[in-house]
C-alpha positions in Angstrom: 5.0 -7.7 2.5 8.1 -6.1 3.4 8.9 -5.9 7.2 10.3 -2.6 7.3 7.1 -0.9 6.1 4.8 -3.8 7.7 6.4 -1.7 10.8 5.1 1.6 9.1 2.0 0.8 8.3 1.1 -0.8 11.5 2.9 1.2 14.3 2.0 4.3 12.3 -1.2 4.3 9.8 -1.9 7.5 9.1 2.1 8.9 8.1 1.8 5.2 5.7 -1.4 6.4 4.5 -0.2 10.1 3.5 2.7 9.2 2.3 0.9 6.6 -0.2 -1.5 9.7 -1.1 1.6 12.1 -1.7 3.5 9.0 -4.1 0.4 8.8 -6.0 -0.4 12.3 -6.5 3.2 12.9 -7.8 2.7 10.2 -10.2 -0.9 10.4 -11.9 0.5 14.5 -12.1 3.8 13.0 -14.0 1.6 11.0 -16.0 -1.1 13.4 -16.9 1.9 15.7 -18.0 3.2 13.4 -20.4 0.6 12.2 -22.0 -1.9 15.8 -22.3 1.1 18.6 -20.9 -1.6 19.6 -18.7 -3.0 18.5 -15.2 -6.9 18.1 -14.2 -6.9 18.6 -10.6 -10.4 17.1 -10.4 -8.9 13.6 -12.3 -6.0 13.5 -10.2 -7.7 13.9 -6.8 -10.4 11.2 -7.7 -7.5 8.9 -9.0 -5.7 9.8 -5.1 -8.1 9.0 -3.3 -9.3 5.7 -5.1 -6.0 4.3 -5.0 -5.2 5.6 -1.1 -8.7 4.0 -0.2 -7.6 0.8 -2.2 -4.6 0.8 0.0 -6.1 1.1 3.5 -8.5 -1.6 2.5 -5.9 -4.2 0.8 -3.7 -3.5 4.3 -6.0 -4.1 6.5 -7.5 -7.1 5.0 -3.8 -8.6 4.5 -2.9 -7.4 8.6 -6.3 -9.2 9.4 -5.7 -12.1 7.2 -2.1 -12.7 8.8 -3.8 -12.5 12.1 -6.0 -15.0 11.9 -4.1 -17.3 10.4 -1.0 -17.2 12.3 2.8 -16.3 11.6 3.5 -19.7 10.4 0.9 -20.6 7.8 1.0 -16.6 6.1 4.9 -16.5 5.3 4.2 -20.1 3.6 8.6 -20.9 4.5 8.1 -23.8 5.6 6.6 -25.8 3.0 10.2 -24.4 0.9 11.6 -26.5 4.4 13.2 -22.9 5.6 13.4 -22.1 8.6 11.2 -19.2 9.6 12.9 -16.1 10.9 
């Protein structure tokens, strides 16, 4: 993942988490108006919400997942013999 929002997402989780609800509202809204010209506030909260609850959970299975297996073995550089930064 990148760093910069690794530092978002874990110093502050619930400005990452709005701020993924507010991107995905903005774009279901700019697809539902292309495709019909007209938005279905009911489809489009559903769709948020999904996809924000998809988010927490995918981020904090990754933040556990890098936990317990260390720095080393989750960026996987050193089997490219890089060093790790």
């Amino acid at each position: 993942m990148n760093m910069a929002s690794d530092d978002i997402a874990v110093e502050r989780p619930v400005l990452a988490t709005i701020i993924v609800a507010v991107v995905a509202t903005v774009a279901y809204v700019g697809v539902q108006l292309g495709f019909d010209g007209a938005v279905a506030p009911a489809e489009t909260a559903s769709f948020v919400l999904i996809f924000t609850l998809v988010y927490v959970a995918g981020s904090r299975y990754l933040r556990e997942r890098t936990n317990d297996t260390g720095d080393d073995a989750a960026t996987g550089d050193d089997a490219a013999g890089e060093p790790v930064e």
